[in-house]
C-alpha positions as CSV (number, residue, x, y, z in Angstrom):
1,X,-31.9,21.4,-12.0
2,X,-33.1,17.6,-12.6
3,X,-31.1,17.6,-15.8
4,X,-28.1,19.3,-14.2
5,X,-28.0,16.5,-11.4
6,X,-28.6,13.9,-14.2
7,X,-25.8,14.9,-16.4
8,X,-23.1,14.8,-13.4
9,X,-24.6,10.9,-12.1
10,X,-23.6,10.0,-15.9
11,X,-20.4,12.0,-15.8
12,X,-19.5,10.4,-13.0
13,X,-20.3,6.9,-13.7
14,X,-18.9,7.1,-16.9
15,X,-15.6,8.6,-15.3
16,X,-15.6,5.4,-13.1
17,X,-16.0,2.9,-15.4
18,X,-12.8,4.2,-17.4
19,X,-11.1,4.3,-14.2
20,X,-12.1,0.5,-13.6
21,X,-11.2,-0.2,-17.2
22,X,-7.6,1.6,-16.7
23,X,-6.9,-0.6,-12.8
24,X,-7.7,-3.5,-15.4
25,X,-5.8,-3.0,-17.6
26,X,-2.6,-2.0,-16.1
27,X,-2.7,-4.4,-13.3
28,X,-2.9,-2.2,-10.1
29,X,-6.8,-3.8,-9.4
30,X,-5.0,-7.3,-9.7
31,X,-2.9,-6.5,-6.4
32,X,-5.6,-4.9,-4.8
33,X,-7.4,-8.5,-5.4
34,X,-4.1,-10.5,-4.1
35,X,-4.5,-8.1,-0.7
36,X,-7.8,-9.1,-0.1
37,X,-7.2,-12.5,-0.9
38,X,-4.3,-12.6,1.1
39,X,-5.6,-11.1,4.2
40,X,-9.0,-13.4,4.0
41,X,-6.2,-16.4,3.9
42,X,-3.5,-15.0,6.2
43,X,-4.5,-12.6,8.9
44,X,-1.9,-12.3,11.0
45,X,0.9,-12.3,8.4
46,X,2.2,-8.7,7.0
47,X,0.7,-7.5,3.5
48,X,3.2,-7.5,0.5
49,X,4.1,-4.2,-0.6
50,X,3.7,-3.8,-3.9
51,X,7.3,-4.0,-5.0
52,X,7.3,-7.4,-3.3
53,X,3.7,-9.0,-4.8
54,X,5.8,-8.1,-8.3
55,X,8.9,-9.7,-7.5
56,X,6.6,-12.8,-6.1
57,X,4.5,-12.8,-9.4
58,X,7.5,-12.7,-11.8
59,X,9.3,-15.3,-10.1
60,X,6.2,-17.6,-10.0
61,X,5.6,-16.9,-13.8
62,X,9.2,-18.2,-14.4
63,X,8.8,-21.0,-12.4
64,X,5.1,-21.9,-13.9
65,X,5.8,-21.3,-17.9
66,X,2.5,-22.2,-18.9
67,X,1.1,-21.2,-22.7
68,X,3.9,-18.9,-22.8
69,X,6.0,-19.1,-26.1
70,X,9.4,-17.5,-25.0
């Protein structure tokens, strides 16, 4: 039974971490960051959706070309 219980808390950690690694990697954790952020710094104000955090990130990256070659 011990080793049963064992094996899923390892499964299931393991599963996690891949899940935090993927949200890294493809972005999705970095808007869930700008929410926070944003609602720590602005309470009243409506949350971006996330269609309007990505057209507010691109244009800020075009604006702000830094250490970018192209």
């Amino acid at each position: 039974m011990t080793v049963t219980v064992t094996a899923a808390v390892a499964v299931r950690r393991w599963a996690g971490g891949v899940r935090w690694y993927l949200r890294e990697l493809t972005g999705e954790a970095e808007y869930d960051r700008y929410c926070g952020r944003h609602r720590r710094h602005h309470p009243l104000a409506p949350v971006p959706t996330r269609r309007e955090y990505e057209v507010l990130r691109t244009r800020h990256r075009e604006a702000h070309p830094q250490g970018r070659c192209c």
